[in-house]
C-alpha positions in Angstrom: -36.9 -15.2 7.3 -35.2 -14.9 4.1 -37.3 -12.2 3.0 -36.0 -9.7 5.4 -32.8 -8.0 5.7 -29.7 -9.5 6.7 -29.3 -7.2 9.7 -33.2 -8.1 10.6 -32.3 -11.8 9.8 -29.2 -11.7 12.3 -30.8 -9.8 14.8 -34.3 -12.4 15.2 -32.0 -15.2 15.4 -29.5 -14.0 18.2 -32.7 -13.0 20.2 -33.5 -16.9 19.8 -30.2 -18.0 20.6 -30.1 -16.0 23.6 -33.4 -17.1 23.9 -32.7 -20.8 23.7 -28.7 -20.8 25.5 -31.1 -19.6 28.9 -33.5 -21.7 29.1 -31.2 -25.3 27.8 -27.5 -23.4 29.6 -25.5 -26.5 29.1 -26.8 -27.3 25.5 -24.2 -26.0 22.5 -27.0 -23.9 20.5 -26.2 -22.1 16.9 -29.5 -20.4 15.4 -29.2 -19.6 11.3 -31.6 -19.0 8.7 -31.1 -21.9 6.0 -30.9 -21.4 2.6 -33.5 -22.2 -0.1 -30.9 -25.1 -1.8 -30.3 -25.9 1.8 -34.2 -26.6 2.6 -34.8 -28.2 -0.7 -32.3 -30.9 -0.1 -34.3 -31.1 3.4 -37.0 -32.6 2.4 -35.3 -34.7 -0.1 -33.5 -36.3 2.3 -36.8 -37.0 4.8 -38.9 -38.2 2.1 -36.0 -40.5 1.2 -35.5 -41.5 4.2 -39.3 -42.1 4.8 -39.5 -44.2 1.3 -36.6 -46.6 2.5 -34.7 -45.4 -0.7 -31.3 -45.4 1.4 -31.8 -48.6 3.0 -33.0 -50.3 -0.2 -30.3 -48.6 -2.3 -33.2 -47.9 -4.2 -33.6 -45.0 -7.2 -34.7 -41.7 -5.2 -37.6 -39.6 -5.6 -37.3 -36.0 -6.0 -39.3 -33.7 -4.2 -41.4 -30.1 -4.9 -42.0 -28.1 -2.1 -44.1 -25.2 -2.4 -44.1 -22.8 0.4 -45.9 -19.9 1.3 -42.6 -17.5 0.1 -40.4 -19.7 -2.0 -40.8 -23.0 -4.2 -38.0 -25.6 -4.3 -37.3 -28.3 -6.6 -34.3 -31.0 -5.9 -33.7 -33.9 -7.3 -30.6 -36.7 -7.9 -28.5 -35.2 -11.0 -25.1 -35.5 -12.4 -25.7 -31.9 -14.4 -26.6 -28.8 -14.2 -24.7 -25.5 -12.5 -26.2 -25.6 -8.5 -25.0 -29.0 -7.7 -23.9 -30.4 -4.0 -22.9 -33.4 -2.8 -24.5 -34.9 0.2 -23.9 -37.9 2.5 -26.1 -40.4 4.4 -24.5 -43.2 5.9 -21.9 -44.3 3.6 -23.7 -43.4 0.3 -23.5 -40.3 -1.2 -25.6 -38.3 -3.7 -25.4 -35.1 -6.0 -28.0 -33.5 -5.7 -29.9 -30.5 -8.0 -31.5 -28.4 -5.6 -32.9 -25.0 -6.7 -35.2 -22.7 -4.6 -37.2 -19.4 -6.0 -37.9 -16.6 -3.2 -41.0 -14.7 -4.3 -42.3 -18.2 -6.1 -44.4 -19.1 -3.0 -48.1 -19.5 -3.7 -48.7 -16.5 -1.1 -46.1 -14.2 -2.2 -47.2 -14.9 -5.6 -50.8 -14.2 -5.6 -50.2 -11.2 -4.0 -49.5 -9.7 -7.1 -52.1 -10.8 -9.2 -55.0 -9.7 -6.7 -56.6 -7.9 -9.5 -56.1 -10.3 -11.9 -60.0 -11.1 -12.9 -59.1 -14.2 -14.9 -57.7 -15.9 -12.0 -60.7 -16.1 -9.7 -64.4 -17.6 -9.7 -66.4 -15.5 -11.9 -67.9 -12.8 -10.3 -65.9 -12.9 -7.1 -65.0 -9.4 -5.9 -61.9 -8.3 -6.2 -59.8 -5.5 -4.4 -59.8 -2.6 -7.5 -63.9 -3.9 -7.0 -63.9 -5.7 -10.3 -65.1 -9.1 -10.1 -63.4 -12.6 -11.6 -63.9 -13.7 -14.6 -62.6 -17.4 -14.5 -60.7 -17.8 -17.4 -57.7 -20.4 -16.8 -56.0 -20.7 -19.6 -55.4 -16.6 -19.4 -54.7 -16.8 -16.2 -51.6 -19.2 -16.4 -50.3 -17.0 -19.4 -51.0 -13.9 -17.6 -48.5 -16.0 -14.6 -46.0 -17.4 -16.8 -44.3 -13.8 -17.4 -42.9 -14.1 -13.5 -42.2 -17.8 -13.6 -39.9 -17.3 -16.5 -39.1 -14.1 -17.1 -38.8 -12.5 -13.5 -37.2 -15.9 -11.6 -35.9 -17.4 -15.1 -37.0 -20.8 -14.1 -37.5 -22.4 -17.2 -33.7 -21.5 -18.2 -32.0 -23.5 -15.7 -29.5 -26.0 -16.7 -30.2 -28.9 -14.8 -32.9 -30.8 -16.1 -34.7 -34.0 -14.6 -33.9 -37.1 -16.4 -36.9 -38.5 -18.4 -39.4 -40.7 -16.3 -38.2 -39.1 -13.0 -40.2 -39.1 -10.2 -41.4 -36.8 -7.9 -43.2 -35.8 -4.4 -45.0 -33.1 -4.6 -45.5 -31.2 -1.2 -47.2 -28.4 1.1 -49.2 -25.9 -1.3 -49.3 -28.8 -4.2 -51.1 -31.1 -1.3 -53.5 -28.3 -0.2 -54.6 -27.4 -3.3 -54.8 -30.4 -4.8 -56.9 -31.9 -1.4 -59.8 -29.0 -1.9 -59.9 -30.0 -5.7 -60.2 -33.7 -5.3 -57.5 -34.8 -7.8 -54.6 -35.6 -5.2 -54.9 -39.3 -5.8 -55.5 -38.8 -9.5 -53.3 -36.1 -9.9 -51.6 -35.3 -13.2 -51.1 -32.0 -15.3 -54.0 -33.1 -17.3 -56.3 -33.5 -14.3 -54.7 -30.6 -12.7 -55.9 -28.3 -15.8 -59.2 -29.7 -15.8 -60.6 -29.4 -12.6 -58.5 -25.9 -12.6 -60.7 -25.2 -15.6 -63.3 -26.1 -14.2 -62.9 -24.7 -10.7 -62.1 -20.9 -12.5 -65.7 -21.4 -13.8 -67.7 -21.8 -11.2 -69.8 -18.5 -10.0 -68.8 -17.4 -7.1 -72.0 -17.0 -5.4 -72.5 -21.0 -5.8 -69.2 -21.9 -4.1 -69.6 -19.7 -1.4 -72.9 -20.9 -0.8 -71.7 -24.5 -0.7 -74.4 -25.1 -4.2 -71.0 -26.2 -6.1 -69.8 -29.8 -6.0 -66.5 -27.8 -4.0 -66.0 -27.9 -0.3 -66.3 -24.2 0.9 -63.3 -23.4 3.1 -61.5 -19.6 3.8 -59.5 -19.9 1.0 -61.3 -22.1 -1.3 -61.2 -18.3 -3.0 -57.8 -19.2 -4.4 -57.9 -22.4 -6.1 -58.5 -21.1 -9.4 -55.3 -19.2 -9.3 -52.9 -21.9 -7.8 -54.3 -24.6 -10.3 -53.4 -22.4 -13.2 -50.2 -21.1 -11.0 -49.1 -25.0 -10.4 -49.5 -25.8 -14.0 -47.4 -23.2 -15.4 -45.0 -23.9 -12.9 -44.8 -27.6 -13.5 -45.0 -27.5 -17.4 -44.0 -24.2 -18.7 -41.3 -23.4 -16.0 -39.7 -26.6 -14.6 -41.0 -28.5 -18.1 -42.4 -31.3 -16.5 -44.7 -33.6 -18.5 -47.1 -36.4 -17.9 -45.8 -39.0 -20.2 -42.0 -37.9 -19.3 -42.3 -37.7 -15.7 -44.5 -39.2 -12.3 -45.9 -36.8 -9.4 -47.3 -37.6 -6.6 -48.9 -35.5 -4.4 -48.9 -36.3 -0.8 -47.7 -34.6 2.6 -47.1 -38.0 4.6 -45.7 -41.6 3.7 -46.1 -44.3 5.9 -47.8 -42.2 7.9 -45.3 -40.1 8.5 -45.4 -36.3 7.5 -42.8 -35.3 4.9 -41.0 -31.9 5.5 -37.1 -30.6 5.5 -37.4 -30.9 9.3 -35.9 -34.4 9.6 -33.0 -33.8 7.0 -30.9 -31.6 9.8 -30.7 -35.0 11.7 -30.1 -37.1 8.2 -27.1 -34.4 7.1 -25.9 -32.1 9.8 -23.0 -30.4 8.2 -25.3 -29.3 5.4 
C-alpha cells in the first residue's frame, strides 16, 4: 500500500471502510495505511511481548523485518534523529525504528534481474544471459542501493554494542532453504551464500545439489549476498558486536507487527 499514490492509497482504504462499517454497522471502524516506523515498532512490540521482556522488565530485543517492499529495523535507543516514545502498561520505551521502501527482497531483486553474479551459474536470465555465481560481486554490485540510493549506512542511530536482535520474514525464509537458521551468523550466512551462488543450476533444479528445490530456491544466491550487505555494510552489524537470531515464531507463537496494534493503540 505505501507504494502507491496517496489518492490510490485513500481511495482502497475507504472502499474497506465502507466495506467493513456494512457488514459490522454498530462497530466504530477507521482503515489507514501505517507507516514503515509505525510497522517496525509493530513487531517490536509482539516479539517483546512474546519473549516476556515487559513482564520480566527484562533488556529488549530488537527486531529486523524484511518484507517483500520495505525492510525495517527498530530497536531500544536513547540516540539517533527518528526516535518515538511508546508505552505498554506503565513502562515506557524510546524506540529507533527506521523503515526503507524499495529495500524489500522483492522490490529489490527486481532490479538486479540481469545481474549474472547474483544467480546459480548458468541459470538463465531475462536479457538470456546466464548466472555466473559470484557472491562476493554480487553484494558489491548491491551495496550501491543499500547505501547510496536509501543511505542506510548514514543513519545516526546506531545499535549499542552486543545488541540483540530477531530477525524476521525474508531473513527466516531464506535462511530455512539454506539450512543455517539455527546456526545463523554473517559468517555462515556468507558461506553457504558462497556456496549456494556456486552451484550449477542444472544440479539444483534437478534436486542433484545438497539444496531443497522449491519455486524460488532461484533466488537464494542473491538474498544471501543481499542480507549480508544489508546487515554488515548498511546497518553495520557484526558477529562479535552484535547477536541475531532468525526465527518467525517464539513460544510457538508467530512474530509479526500484527499484535502490536493491540499492545499500543494510539501509535
Amino acid at each position: 500500500m505505501r507504494t502507491i499514490s496517496a489518492t490510490q492509497r485513500n481511495w482502497v482504504n475507504q472502499r474497506i471502510q465502507e466495506a467493513l462499517a456494512k457488514r459490522f454497522p454498530k462497530a466504530d471502524i477507521k482503515v489507514k495505511t501505517i507507516t514503515g516506523q509505525v510497522e517496525g515498532a509493530y513487531a517490536w512490540l509482539t516479539a517483546n511481548y512474546i519473549n516476556g521482556s515487559f513482564i520480566h522488565n527484562q533488556k529488549t530485543t530488537g527486531i529486523m523485518d524484511l518484507g517483500g517492499a520495505s525492510t525495517q529495523i527498530t530497536y531500544a535507543s536513547q540516540t539517533g534523529d527518528k526516535l518515538f516514545k511508546v508505552a505498554v502498561g506503565n513502562q515506557e520505551f524510546t524506540l529507533s525504528s527506521t523503515s526503507y521502501l524499495g529495500l524489500g527482497q522483492n522490490l529489490a531483486i527486481s532490479q538486479y534481474l540481469n545481474q549474472s553474479a547474483c544467480f546459480p551459474k548458468n541459470y538463465p536470465l531475462p536479457n538470456g544471459l546466464k548466472g555466473t555465481g559470484e557472491f562476493d560481486e554480487c553484494a558489491a554490485k548491491i551495496e550501491p542501493l543499500i547505501n547510496r540510493v536509501h543511505s542506510v549506512n548514514t543513519g545516526t542511530s546506531r545499535p549499542e554494542k552486543n545488541s540483540a536482535f530477531y530477525a524476521i520474514s525474508s531473513f527466516f525464509y531464506t535462511g530455512s532453504e539454506l539450512g543455517i537458521n539455527d546456526t545463523f551468523s554473517l559468517s555462515n550466512l556468507e558461506a553457504v551464500g558462497r556456496d549456494f551462488c556456486s552451484q550449477q543450476w542444472s544440479d539444483v533444479e534437478q534436486g542433484k545439489s545438497h539444496y531443497l528445490y522449491t519455486p524460488h530456491v532461484y533466488a537464494n544466491c542473491f538474498a544471501a549476498a543481499y542480507q549480508h550487505a544489508l546487515l554488515s555494510k548498511g546497518y553495520q552489524l557484526a558477529d562479535d558486536t552484535n547477536n541475531i537470531k532468525v526465527l518467525n515464531e517464539l513460544n510457538g507463537k508467530a512474530i509479526s507487527w500484527t499484535l502490536g496494534p493491540v499492545l499500543a493503540p494510539d501509535l
